[in-house]
C-alpha positions as CSV (number, residue, x, y, z in Angstrom):
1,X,0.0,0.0,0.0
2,X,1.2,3.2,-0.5
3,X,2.3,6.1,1.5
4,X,-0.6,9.0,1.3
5,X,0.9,12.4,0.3
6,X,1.4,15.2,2.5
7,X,-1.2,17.2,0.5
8,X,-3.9,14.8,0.7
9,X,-3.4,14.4,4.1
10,X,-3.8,18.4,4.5
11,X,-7.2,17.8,2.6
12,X,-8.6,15.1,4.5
13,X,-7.7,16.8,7.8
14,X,-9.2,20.3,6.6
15,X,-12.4,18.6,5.0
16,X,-13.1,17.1,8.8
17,X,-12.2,20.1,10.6
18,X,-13.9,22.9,8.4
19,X,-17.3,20.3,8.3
20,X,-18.9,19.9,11.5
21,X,-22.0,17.9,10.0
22,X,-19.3,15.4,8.1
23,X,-18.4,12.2,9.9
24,X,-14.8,10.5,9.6
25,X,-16.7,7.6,7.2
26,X,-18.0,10.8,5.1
27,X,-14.6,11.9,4.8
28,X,-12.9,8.5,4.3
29,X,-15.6,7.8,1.5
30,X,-15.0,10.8,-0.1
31,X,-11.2,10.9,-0.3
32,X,-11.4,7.3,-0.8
33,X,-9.1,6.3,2.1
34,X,-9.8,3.8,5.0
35,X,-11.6,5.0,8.1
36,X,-8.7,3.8,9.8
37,X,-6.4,6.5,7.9
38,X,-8.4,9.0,8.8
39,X,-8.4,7.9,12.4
40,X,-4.3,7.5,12.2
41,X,-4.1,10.9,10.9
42,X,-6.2,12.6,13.3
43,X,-4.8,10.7,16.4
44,X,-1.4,11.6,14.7
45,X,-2.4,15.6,14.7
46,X,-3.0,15.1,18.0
47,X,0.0,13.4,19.5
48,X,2.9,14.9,17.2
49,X,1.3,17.9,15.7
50,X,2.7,16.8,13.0
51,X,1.0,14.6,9.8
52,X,4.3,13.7,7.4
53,X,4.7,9.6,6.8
54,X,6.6,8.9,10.1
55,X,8.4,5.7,8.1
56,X,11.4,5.7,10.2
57,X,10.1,4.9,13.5
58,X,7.8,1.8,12.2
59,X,8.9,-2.0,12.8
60,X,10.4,-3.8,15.5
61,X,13.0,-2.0,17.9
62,X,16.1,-3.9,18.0
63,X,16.7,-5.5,21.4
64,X,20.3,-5.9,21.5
65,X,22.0,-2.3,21.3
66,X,25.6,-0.9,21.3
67,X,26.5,-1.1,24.9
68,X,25.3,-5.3,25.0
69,X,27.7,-5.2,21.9
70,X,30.1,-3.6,23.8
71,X,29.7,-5.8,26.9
72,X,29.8,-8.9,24.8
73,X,32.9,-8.2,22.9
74,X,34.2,-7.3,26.5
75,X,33.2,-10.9,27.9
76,X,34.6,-12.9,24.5
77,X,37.8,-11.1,25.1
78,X,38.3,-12.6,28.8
79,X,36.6,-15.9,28.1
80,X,36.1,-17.0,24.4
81,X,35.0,-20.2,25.4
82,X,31.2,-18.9,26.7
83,X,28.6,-20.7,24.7
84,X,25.5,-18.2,23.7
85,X,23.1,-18.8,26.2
86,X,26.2,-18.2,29.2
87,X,26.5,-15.3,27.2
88,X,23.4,-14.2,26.5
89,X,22.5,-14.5,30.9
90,X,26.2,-13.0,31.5
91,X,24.9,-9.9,29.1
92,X,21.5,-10.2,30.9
93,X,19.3,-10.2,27.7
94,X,16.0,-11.7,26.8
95,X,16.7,-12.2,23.2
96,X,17.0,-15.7,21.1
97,X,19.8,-17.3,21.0
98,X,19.4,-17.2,17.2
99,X,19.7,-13.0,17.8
100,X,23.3,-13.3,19.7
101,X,24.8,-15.7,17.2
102,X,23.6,-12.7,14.3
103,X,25.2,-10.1,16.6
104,X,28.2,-11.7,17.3
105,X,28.6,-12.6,13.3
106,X,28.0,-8.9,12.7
107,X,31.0,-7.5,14.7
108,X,32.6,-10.2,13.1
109,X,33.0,-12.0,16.8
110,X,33.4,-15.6,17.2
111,X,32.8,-17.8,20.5
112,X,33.6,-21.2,18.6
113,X,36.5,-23.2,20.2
114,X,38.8,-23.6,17.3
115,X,42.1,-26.2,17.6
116,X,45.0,-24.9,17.9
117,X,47.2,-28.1,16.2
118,X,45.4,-29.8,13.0
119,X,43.1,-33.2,13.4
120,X,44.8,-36.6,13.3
121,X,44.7,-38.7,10.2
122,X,43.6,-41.5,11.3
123,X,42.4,-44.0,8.6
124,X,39.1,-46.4,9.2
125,X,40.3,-49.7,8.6
């Protein structure tokens, strides 16, 4: 669905506030927008004072933030041996285990033991 322009926004909101006999369904139907835009807008009036698209503060808030990156790098550094979820409870979040493995990829972290000498070749036989 697309983003409404600023304009018709102006008109929606100045065809409900200059008609005191016309309902928000009037206005809707007329404009040819949902009764629930109309309710977003006016609810948005109210709370911001401003009706612009507000795209940048939609979808999820991310729960893992600089300062648990911060920690977590701190933490590898003294014991790179911590599995996630030691991790994750050391860190004190409530996030997935899933989430800390993308974080910890992302700062280009690793908590997997590696060996230090290479693997026997020992033959089945």
């Amino acid at each position: 669905m697309k983003t409404l322009s600023v304009d018709l926004r102006e008109r929606i909101l100045t065809s409900y506030d200059s008609s005191s006999k016309e309902t928000r369904q009037d206005v809707a139907e007329r404009y040819r927008v949902s009764l629930g835009m109309v309710k977003k807008l006016l609810q948005q009036r109210r709370r911001t004072g401003d009706i612009r698209p507000r795209h940048r503060f939609s979808g999820r808030k991310p729960m893992i933030l600089g300062e648990h990156r911060h920690r977590m790098k701190q933490l590898l550094g003294k014991r790179p041996d911590m599995t996630l979820s030691e991790l994750r409870s050391a860190v004190g979040l409530a996030c997935t285990l899933p989430a800390i493995h993308y974080a910890l990829a992302a700062m280009n972290l690793t908590y997997k033991k590696r060996r230090s000498v290479p693997a026997n070749r020992i033959v089945l036989t």
